[in-house]
N, C-alpha and C positions, 0 to 999 in steps of 0.2 A: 489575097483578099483582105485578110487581116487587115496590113497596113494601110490600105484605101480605108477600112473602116476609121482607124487610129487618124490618121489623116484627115478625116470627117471630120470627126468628134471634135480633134486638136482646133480645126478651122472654126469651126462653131464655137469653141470656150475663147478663141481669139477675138470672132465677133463679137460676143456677146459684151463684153466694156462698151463695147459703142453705141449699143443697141439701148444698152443701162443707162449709157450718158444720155445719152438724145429723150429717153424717156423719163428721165428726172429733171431735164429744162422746164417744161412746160407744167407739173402734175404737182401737187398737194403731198404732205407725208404718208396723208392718210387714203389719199385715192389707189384706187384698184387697178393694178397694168396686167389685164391678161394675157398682154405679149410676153411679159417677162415673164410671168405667169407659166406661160405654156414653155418656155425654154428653159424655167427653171426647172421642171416635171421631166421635159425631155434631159437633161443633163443629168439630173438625177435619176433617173430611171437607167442613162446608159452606164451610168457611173456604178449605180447595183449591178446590172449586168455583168459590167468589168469584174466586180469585185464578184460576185456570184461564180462567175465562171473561171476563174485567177486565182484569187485569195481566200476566200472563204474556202475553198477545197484543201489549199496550200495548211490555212489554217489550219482544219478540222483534223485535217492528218497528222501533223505537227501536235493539233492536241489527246489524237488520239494515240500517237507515239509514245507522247509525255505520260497520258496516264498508262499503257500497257508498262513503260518501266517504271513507274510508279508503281504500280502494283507487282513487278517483278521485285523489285525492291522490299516491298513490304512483304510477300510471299519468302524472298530470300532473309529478311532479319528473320521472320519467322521461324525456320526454318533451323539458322544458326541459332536462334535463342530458343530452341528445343533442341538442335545440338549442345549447346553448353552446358542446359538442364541435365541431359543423356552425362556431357564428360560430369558435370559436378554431382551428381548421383553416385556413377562411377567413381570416382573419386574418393567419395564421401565412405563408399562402401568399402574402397580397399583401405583407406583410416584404419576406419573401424576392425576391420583384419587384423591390419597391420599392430592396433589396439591389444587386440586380444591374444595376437601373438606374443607382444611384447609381456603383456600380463603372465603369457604361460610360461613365457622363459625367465620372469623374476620367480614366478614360483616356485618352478624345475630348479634357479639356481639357488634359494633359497630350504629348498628341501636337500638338496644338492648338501648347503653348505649346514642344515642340520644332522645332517648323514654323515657328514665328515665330522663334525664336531664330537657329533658320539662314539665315533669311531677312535678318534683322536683321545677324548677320555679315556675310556677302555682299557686301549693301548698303554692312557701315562696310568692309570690305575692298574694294569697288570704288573707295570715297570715297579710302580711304586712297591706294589705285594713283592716281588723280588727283588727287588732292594732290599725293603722292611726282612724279605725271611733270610736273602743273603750277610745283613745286618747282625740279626740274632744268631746264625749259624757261627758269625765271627767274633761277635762277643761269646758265645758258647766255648767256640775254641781258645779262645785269649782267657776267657775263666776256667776251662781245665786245663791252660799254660799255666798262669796264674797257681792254681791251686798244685799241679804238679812241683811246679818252683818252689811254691812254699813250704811244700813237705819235702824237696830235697835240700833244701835250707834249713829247714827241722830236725830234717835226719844227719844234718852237716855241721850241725849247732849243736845235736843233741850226742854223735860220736866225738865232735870236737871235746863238748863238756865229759862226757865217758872218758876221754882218753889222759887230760888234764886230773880227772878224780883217779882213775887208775894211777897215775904216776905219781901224785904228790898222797894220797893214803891217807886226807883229811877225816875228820870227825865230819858229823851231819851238820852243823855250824857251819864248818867250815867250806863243806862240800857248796851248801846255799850263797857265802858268802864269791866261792870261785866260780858259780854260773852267773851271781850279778854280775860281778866284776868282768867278765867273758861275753856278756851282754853290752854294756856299756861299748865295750872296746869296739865291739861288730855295729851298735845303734848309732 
């Protein structure tokens, strides 16, 4: 049935040039053709119908498509740009951890490396005390080396010079005169 209709219609838009011509021979710009009139109403009217029943549905659908992902769209950025809020919150939060962490382990090594430091004094402060008393222990020994030395140099000096005055039988002159001279020889 359709195409009988389409058939119609087609035959009628095919008529109608001629209908047009024949009624613009005779007629003024300004006169009134209610034949054209009425075939222009009926063309028009089947021409809505077509698109009424055709395109307009075709349309409407098409636009109602367009907006439902249009709005899936704008639902889905939504969506994602309160996921990215969610990751950069997150984000921002583990920073901030990560922040504080880092603060605790400058501190840690910082106390760390006050703990050592003191520790390390200490240590070269005890060294140094034993040093310093090892030091004086060995000056101590090396001064009663010393002082022992000198008294068996004294005592070596002073039987040398005995033995010298016993053998030679000098006066007290002479006895003073034979320890310079006995001196001299050893200085």
């Amino acid at each position: 049935m359709k195409p009988i209709q389409l058939t119609g219609i087609t035959l009628a838009v095919l008529a109608m040039p001629e209908a047009l011509l024949a009624a613009e021979e005779g007629t003024s710009v300004f006169s009134v053709n209610f034949g054209l009139m009425f075939w222009t109403w009926i063309l028009f009217g089947l021409t809505l119908l077509v698109l009424w029943r055709k395109a307009f549905p075709a349309i409407a659908s098409g636009l109602e498509s367009r907006t439902a992902s249009i709005e899936n769209a704008i639902e889905g950025a939504k969506s994602d740009r309160d996921e990215a809020r969610r990751l950069l919150d997150e984000h921002q939060r583990q920073l901030d951890e990560a922040r504080l962490e880092a603060k605790g382990i400058l501190q840690e090594g910082r106390e760390a490396g006050e703990r050592l430091r003191e520790e390390i004094l200490a240590q070269a402060r005890t060294e140094h005390e034993a040093l310093l008393e090892k030091a004086r222990k060995e000056m101590a020994r090396e001064r009663e080396d010393l002082v022992a030395t000198v008294r068996r140099d004294a005592i070596d000096l002073s039987i040398a010079a005995a033995e010298r005055l016993i053998n030679e039988k000098l006066d007290d002159e002479g006895n003073r005169k034979l320890v310079r001279d006995y001196m001299t020889e050893l200085g």
